[in-house]
ROGU-918764 format. One record per residue (C-alpha): x, y, z; residue number from 0; residue in one letter. Coordinates in nm, 3 decimals. Layout:
<pts>
+---------+---------+---------+------+------+
:      px :      py :      pz : resi : resn :
+---------+---------+---------+------+------+
:       X :       Y :       Z :  NUM :    A :
...
+---------+---------+---------+------+------+
</pts>
This chain:
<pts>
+---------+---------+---------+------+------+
:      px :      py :      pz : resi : resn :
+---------+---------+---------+------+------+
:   1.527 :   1.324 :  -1.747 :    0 :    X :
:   1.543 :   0.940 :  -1.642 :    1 :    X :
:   1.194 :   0.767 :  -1.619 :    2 :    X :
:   1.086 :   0.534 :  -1.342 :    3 :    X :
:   0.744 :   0.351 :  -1.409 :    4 :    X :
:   0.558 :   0.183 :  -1.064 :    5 :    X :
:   0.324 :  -0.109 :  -1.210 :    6 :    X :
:   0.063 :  -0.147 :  -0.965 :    7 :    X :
:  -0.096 :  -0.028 :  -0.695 :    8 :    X :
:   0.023 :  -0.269 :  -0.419 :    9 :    X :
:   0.127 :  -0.179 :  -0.056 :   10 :    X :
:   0.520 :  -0.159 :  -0.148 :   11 :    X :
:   0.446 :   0.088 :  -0.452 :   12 :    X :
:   0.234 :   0.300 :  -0.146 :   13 :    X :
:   0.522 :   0.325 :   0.046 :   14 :    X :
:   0.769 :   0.429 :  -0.240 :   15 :    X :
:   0.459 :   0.736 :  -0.371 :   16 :    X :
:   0.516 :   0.861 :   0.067 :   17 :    X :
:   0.899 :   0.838 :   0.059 :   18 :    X :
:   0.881 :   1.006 :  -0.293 :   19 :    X :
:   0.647 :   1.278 :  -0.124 :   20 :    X :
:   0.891 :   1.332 :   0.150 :   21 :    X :
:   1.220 :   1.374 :  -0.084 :   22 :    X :
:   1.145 :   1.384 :  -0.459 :   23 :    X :
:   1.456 :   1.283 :  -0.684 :   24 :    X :
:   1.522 :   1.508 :  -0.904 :   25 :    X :
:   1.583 :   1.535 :  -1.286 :   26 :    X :
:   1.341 :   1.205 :  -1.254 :   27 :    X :
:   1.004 :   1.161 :  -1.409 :   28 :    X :
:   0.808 :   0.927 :  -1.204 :   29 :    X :
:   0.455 :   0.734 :  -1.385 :   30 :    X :
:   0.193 :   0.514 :  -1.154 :   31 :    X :
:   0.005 :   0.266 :  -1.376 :   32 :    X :
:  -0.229 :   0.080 :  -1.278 :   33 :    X :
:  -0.684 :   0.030 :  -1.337 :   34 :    X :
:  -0.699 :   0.033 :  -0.938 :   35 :    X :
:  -0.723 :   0.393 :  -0.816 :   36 :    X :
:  -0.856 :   0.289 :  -0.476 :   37 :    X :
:  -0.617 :  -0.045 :  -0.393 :   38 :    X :
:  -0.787 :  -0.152 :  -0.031 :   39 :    X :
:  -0.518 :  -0.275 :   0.236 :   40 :    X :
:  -0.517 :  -0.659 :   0.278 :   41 :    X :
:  -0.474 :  -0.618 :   0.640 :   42 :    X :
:  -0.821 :  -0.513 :   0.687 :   43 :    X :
:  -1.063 :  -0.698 :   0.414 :   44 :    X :
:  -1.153 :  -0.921 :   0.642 :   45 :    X :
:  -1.303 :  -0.669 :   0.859 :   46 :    X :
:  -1.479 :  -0.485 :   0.552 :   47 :    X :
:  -1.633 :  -0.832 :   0.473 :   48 :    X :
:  -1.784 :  -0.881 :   0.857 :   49 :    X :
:  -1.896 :  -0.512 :   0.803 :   50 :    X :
:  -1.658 :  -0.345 :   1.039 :   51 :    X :
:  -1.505 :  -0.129 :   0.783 :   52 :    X :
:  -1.686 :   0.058 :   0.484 :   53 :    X :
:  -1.476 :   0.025 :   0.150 :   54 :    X :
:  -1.371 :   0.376 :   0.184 :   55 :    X :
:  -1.197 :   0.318 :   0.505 :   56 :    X :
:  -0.927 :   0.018 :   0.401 :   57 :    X :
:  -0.879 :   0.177 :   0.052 :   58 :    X :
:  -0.535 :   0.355 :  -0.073 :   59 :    X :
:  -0.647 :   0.654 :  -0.315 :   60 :    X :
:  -0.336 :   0.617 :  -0.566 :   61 :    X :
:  -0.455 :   0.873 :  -0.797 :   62 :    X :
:  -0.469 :   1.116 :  -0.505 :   63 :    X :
:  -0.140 :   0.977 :  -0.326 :   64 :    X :
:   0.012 :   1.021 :  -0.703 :   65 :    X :
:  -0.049 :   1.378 :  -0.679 :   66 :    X :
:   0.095 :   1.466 :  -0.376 :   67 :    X :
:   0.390 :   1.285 :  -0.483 :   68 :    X :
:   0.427 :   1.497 :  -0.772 :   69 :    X :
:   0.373 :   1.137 :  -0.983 :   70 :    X :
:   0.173 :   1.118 :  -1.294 :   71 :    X :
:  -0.114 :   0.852 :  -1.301 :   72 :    X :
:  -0.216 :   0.601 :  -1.610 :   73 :    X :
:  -0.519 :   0.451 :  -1.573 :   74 :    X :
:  -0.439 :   0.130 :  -1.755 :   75 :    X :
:  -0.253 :  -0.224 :  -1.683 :   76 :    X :
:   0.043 :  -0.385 :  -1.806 :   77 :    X :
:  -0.045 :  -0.633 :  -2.107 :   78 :    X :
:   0.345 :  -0.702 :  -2.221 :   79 :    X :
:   0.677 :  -0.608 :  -2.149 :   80 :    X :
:   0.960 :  -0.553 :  -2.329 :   81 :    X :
:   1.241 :  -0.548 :  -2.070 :   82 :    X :
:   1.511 :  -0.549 :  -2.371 :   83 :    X :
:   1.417 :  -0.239 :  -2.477 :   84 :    X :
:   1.271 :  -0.138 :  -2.179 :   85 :    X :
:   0.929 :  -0.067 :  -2.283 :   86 :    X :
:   0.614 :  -0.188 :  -2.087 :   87 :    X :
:   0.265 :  -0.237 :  -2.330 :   88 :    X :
:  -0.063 :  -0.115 :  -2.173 :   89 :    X :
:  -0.419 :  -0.189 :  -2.200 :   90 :    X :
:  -0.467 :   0.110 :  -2.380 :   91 :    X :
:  -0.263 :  -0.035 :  -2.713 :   92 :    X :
:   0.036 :   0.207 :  -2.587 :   93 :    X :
:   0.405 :   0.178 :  -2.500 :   94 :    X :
:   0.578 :   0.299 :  -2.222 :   95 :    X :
:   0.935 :   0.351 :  -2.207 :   96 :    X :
:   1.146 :   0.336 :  -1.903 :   97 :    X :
:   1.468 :   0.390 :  -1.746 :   98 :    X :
:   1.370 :   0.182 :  -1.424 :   99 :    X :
:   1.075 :  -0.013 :  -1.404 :  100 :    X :
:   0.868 :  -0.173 :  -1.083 :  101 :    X :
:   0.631 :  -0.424 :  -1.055 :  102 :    X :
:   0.402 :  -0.472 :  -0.760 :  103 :    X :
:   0.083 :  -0.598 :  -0.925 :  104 :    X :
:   0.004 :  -0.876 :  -0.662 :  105 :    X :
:  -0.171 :  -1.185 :  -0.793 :  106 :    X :
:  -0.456 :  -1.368 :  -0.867 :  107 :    X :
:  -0.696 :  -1.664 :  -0.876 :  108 :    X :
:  -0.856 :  -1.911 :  -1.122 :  109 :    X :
:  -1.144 :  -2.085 :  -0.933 :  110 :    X :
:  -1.336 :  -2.319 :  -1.168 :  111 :    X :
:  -1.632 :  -2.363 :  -1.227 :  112 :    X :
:  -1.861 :  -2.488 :  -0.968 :  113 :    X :
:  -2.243 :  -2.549 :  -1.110 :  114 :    X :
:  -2.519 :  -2.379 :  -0.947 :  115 :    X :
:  -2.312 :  -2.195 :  -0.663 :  116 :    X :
:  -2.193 :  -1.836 :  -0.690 :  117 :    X :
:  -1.744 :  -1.823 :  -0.672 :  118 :    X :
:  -1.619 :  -1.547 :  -0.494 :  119 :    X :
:  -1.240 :  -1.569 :  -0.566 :  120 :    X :
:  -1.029 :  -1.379 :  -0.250 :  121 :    X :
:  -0.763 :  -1.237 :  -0.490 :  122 :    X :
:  -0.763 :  -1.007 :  -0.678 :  123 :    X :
:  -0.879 :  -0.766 :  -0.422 :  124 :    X :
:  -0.993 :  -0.476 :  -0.638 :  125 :    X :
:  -1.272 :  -0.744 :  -0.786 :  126 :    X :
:  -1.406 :  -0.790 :  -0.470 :  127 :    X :
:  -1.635 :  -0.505 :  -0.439 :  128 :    X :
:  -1.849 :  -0.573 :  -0.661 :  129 :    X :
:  -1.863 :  -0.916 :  -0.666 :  130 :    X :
:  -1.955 :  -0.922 :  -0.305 :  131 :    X :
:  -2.224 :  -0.667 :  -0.340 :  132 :    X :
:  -2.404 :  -0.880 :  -0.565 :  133 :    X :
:  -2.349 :  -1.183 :  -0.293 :  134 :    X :
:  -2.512 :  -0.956 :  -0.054 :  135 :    X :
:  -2.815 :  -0.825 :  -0.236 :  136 :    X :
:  -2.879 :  -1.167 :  -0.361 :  137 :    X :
:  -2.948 :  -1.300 :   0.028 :  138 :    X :
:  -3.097 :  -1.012 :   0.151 :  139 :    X :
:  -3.327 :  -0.939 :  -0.101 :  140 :    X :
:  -3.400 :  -1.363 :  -0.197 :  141 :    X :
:  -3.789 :  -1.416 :  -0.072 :  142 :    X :
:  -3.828 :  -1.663 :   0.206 :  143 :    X :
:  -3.620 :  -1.828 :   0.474 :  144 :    X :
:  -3.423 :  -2.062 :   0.259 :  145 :    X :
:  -3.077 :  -2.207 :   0.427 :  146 :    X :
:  -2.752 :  -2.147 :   0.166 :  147 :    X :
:  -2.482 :  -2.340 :   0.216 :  148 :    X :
:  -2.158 :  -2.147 :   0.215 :  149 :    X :
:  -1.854 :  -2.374 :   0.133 :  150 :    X :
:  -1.466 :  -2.186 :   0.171 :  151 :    X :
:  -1.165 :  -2.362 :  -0.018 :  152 :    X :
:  -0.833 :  -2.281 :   0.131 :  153 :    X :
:  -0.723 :  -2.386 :   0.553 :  154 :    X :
:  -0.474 :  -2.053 :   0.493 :  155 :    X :
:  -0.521 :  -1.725 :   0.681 :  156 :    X :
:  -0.741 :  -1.591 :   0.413 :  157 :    X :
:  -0.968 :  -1.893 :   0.431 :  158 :    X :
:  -1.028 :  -1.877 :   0.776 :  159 :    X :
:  -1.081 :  -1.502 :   0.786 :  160 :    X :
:  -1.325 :  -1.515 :   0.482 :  161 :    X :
:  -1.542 :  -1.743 :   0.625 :  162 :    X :
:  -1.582 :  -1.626 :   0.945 :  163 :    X :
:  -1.634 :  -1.288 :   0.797 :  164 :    X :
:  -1.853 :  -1.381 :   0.561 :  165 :    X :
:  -2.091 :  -1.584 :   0.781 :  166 :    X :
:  -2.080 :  -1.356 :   1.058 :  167 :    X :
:  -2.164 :  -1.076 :   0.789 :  168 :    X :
:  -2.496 :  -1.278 :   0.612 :  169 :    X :
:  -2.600 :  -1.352 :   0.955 :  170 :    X :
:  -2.660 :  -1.005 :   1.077 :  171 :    X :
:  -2.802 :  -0.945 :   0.766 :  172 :    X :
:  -3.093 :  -1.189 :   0.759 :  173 :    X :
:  -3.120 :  -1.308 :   1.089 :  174 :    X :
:  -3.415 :  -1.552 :   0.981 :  175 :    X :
:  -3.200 :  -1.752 :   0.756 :  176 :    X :
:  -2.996 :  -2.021 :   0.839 :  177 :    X :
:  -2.657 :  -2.041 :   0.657 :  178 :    X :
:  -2.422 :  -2.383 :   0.684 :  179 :    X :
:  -2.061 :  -2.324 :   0.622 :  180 :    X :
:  -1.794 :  -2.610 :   0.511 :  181 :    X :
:  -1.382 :  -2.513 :   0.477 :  182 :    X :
:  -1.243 :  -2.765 :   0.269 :  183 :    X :
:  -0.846 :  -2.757 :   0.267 :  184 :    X :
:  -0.620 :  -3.044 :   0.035 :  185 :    X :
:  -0.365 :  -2.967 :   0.365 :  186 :    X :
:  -0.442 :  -3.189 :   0.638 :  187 :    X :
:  -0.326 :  -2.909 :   0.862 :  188 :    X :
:  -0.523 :  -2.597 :   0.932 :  189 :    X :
:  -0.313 :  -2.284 :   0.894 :  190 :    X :
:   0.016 :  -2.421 :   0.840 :  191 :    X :
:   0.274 :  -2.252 :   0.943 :  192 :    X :
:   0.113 :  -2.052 :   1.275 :  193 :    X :
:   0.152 :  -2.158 :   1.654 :  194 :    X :
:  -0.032 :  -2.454 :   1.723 :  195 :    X :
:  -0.237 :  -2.250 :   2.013 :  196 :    X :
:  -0.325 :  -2.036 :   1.679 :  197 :    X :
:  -0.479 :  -2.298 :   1.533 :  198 :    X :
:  -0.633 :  -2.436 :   1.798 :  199 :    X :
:  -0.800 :  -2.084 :   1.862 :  200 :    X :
:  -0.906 :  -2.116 :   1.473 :  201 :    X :
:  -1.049 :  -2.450 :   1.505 :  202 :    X :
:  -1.289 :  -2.307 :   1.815 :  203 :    X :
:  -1.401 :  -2.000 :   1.614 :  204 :    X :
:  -1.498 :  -2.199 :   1.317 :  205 :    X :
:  -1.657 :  -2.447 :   1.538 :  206 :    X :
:  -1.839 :  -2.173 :   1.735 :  207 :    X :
:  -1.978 :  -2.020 :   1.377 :  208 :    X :
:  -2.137 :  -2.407 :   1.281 :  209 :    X :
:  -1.834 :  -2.456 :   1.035 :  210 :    X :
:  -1.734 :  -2.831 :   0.971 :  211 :    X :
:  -1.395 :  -2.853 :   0.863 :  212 :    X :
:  -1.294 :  -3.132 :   0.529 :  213 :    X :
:  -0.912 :  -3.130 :   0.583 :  214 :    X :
:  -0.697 :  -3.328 :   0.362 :  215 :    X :
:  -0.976 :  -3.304 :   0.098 :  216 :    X :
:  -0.906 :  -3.123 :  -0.249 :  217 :    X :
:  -1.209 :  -2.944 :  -0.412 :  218 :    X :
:  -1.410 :  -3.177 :  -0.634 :  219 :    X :
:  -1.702 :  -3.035 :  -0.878 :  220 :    X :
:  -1.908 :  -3.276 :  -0.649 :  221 :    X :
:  -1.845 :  -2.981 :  -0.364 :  222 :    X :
:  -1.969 :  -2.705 :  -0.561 :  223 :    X :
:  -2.329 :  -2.876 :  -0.680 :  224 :    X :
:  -2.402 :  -2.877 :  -0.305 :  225 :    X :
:  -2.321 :  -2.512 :  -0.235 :  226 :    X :
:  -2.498 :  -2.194 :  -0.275 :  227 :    X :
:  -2.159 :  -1.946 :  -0.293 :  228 :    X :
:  -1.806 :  -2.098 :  -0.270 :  229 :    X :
:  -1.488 :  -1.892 :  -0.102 :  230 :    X :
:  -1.211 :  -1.966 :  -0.335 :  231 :    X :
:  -0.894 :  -1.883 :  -0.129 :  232 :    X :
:  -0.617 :  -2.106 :  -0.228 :  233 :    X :
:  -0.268 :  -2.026 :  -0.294 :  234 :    X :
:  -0.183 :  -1.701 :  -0.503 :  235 :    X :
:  -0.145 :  -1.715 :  -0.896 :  236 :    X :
:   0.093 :  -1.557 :  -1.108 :  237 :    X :
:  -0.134 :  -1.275 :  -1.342 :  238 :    X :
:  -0.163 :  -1.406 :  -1.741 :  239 :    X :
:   0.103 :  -1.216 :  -1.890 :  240 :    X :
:   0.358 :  -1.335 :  -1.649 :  241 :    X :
:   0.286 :  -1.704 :  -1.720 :  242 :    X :
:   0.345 :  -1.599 :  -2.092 :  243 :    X :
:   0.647 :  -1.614 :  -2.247 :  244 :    X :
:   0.544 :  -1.374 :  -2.542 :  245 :    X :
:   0.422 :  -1.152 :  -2.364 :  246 :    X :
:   0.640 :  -1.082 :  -2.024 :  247 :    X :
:   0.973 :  -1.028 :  -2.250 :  248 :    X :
:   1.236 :  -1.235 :  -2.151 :  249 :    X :
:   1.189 :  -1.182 :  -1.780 :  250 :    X :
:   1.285 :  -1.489 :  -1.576 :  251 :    X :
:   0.997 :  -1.625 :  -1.387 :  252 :    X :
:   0.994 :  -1.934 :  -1.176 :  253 :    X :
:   0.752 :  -2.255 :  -1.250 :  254 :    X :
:   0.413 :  -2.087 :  -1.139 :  255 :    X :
:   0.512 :  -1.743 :  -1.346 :  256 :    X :
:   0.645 :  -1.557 :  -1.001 :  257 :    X :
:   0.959 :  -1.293 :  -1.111 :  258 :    X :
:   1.234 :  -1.409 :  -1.014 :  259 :    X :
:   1.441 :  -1.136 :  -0.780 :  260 :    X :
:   1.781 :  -1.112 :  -0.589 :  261 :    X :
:   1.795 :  -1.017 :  -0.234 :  262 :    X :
:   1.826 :  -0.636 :  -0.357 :  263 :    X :
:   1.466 :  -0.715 :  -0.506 :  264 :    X :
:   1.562 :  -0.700 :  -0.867 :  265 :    X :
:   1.502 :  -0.920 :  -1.165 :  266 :    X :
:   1.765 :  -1.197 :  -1.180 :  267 :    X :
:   1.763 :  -1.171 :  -1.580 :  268 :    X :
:   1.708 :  -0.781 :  -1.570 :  269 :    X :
:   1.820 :  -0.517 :  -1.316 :  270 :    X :
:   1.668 :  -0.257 :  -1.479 :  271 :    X :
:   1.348 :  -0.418 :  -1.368 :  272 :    X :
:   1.199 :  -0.489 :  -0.994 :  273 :    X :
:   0.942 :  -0.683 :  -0.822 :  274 :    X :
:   0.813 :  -0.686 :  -0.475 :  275 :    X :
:   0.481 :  -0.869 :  -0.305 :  276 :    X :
:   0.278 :  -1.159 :  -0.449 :  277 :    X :
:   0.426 :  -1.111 :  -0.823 :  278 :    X :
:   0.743 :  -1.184 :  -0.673 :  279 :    X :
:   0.976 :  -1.467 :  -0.638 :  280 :    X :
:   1.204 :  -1.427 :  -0.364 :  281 :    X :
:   1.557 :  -1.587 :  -0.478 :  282 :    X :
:   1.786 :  -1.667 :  -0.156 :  283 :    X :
:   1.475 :  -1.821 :  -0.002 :  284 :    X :
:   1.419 :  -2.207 :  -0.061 :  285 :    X :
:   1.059 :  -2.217 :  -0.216 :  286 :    X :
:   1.019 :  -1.804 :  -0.198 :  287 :    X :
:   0.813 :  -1.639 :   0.089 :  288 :    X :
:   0.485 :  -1.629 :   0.208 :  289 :    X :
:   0.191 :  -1.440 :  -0.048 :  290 :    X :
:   0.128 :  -1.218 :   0.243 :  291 :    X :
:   0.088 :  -0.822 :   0.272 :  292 :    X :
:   0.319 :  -0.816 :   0.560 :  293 :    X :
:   0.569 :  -0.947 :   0.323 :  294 :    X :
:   0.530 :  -0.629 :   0.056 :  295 :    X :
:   0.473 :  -0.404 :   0.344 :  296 :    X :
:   0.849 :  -0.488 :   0.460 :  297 :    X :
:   0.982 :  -0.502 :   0.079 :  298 :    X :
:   0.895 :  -0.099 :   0.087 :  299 :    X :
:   1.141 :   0.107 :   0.262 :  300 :    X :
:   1.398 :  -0.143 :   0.103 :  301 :    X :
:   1.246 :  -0.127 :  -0.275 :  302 :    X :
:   1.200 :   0.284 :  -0.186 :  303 :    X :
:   1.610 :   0.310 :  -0.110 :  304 :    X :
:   1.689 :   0.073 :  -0.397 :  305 :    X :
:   1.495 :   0.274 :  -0.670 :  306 :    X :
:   1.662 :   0.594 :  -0.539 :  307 :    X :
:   2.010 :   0.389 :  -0.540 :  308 :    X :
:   1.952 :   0.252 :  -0.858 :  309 :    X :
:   1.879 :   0.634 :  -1.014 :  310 :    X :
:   2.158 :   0.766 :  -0.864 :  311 :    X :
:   2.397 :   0.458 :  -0.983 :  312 :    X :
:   2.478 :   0.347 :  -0.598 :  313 :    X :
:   2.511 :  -0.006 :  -0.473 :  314 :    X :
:   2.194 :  -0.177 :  -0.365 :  315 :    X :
:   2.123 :  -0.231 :  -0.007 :  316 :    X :
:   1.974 :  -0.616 :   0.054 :  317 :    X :
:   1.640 :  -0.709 :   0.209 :  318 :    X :
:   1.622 :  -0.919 :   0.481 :  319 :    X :
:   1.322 :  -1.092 :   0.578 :  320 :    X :
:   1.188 :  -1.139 :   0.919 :  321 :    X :
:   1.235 :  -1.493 :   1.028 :  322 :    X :
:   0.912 :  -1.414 :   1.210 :  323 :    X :
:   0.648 :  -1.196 :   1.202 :  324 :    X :
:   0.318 :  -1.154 :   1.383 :  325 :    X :
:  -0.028 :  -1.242 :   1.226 :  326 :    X :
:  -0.362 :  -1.152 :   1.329 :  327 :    X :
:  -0.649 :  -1.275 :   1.204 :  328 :    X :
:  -0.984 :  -1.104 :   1.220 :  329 :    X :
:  -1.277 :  -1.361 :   1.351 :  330 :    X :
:  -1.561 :  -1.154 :   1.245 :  331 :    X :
:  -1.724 :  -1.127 :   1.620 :  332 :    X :
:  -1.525 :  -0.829 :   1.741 :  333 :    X :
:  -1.261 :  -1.079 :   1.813 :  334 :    X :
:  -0.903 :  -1.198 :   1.656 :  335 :    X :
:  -0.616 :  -1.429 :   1.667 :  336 :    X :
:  -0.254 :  -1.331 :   1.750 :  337 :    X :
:   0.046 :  -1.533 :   1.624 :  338 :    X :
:   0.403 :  -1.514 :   1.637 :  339 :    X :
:   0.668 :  -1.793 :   1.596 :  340 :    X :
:   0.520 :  -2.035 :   1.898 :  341 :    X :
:   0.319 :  -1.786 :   2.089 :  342 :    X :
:  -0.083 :  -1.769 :   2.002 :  343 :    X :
:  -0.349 :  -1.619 :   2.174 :  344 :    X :
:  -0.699 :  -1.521 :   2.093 :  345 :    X :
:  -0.965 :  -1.247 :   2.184 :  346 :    X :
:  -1.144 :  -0.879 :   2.192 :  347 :    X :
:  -0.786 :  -0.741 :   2.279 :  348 :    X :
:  -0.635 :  -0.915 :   1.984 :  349 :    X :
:  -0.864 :  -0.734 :   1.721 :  350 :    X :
:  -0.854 :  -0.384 :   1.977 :  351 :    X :
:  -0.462 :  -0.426 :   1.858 :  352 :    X :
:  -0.500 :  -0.557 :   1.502 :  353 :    X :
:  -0.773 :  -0.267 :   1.432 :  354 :    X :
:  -0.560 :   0.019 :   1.578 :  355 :    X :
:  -0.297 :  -0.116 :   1.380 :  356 :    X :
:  -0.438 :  -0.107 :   1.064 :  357 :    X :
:  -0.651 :   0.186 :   1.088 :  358 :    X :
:  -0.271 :   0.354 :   1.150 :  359 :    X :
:  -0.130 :   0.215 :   0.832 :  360 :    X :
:  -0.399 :   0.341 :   0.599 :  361 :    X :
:  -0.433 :   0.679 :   0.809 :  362 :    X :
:  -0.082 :   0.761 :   0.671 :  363 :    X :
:  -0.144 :   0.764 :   0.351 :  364 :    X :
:  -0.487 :   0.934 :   0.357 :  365 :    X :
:  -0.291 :   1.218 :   0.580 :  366 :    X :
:  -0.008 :   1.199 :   0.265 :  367 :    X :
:  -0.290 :   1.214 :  -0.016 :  368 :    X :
:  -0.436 :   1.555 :   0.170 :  369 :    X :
:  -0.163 :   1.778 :   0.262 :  370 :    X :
:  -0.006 :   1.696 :  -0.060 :  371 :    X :
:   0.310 :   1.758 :  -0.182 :  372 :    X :
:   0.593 :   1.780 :   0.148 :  373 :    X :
:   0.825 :   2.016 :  -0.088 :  374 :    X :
:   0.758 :   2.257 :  -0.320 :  375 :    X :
:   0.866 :   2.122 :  -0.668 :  376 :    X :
:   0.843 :   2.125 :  -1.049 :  377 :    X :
:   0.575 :   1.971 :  -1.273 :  378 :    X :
:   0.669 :   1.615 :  -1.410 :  379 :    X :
:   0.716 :   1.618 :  -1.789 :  380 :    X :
:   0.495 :   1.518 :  -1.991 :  381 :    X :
:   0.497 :   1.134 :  -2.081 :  382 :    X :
:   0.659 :   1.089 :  -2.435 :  383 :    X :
:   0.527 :   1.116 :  -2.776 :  384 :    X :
:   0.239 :   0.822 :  -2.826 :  385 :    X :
:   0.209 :   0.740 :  -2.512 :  386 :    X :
:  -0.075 :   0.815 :  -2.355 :  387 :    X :
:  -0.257 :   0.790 :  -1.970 :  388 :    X :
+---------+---------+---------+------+------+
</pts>
């Protein structure tokens, strides 16, 4: 009975739990760990912090999705790895052997400090419940009619869609209270990388919600003394055990701590191990791709076929990433923008599209998680002796 351990509960991971459901492997044990049992889509947090979405609606039930894929959950995270022996450490003070192993743990952020302002760091998602239900109850239920001052750090696609969600969401809260709202971006370019009609449609919603743009300017501790909560959405960080040599195991990482993978998606120092989404570094691509969902949404199917491959002792087949793809970004007034190589565009019928197409993503996997298993099949095994879910 060969092992194969998923590491997180990240969009490609979804994807291989459905095409496991469909066609189990078998003589193959398969173990989901992970602390996030309900990983929300990335695709539609935006519209869960305007208030479009409850947190029910853009979440992934893994624990339930597990099941019908005949997979076995552990509630835990990955604190070291062993990739010579093959042998991932949990939270729990447990080891986990494996015979394959996948990682798809996304990434995170370190905001400092800012004195006197709440931080509300964008990544990593599963934190953000909570966090932003205490940001919420704190201006709804403050006395009085006191302006805040809302400052977002980061001119990317989840800077602008924070803050546009986030002010449009405080503002139908409390009605009576003003709120001010600052981006500050070190880039002297608002969403790099998007149509310039995109970012022209960005620069009119922010100026429409009464945000003043500081382009070109980095975050100074100066910034936070004048705020009341800070957005912290700058670039994605690799997680604390990857930027640790002692404790990720010999697995090559690049400078920041991103794994290093081949076009197939495996580790370039150990092909017993892959990686797919924001943990990943992307080899054949000078300086990696973007930290986007849409990115680990693609890796799927191909990390899906590669697993089975790799279990079966077949040749890889090779990703091959879109040289475009389209981006829409949620503007928090029942309105998005669309952008694709040089077309942009902006309106209601952008976020009719965007919503329909993320409401179908998540739909399939909450239709998965309740019929349950596709074929009729054996219980998994038991995991081995000391370790433990």
């Amino acid at each position: 009975m060969k092992r194969l351990v998923l590491v997180g509960a990240g969009h490609a991971h979804a994807q291989v739990l459905l095409e496991w459901r469909r066609r189990p492997a078998p003589g193959v044990e398969l173990v989901v760990v992970s602390p996030v049992g309900l990983a929300p889509y990335s695709g539609m947090v935006p519209g869960w912090l305007a208030g479009a979405y409850r947190h029910d609606e853009i979440v992934i039930d893994f624990p339930r999705l597990c099941a019908a894929a005949g997979a076995h959950w552990v509630d835990a995270e990955l604190d070291s790895l062993d990739a010579q022996r093959q042998c991932v450490h949990l939270s729990t003070g447990a080891p986990l052997e494996y015979d394959l192993l996948s990682l798809n743990v996304g990434s995170t952020l370190r905001p400092p400090p800012a004195a006197g302002a709440r931080v509300l760091a964008m990544r990593p998602l599963a934190l953000l419940p909570p966090a932003y239900g205490e940001v919420l109850s704190a201006w709804t239920s403050e006395p009085g009619a006191r302006p805040w001052r809302l400052t977002g750090v980061g001119g990317g696609p989840a800077g602008v869609e924070s803050m546009l969600a986030v002010m449009a969401r405080l503002r139908r809260l409390r009605p009576d209270r003003p709120v001010h709202g600052t981006l500050v971006s070190d880039s002297a370019q608002l969403l790099p990388g998007l149509s310039p009609a995109a970012r022209r449609a960005a620069s009119r919603a922010l100026a429409a919600a009464g945000v003043s743009l500081r382009l070109g300017s980095a975050w100074s501790a100066q910034v936070g003394e004048h705020s009341d909560l800070v957005l912290w959405a700058t670039g994605a960080q690799a997680h604390d055990w990857q930027r640790d040599p002692a404790r990720r195991g010999g697995l090559a990482v690049q400078a920041g701590g991103f794994i290093r993978i081949d076009e197939h998606l495996r580790s370039v120092s150990h092909p017993q191990v892959f990686a797919s989404g924001d943990c990943a570094h992307w080899e054949p691509a000078a300086g990696g791709l973007p930290k986007a969902g849409v990115v680990a949404v693609r890796m799927g199917p191909v990390l899906a076929d590669n697993l089975r491959r790799a279990i079966a002792g077949r040749a890889p087949a090779s990703y091959r990433p879109q040289p475009r793809f389209l981006v829409l970004l949620a503007t928090g007034d029942g309105r998005a923008i669309a952008s694709r190589g040089a077309f942009g565009a902006e309106g209601a019928w952008a976020w009719r599209w965007k919503n329909r197409i993320d409401r179908r993503f998540i739909r399939r996997y909450a239709v998965a998680a309740e019929r349950g298993p596709a074929v009729s099949r054996a219980p998994t095994t038991s995991l081995h002796e000391g370790d433990s879910a």
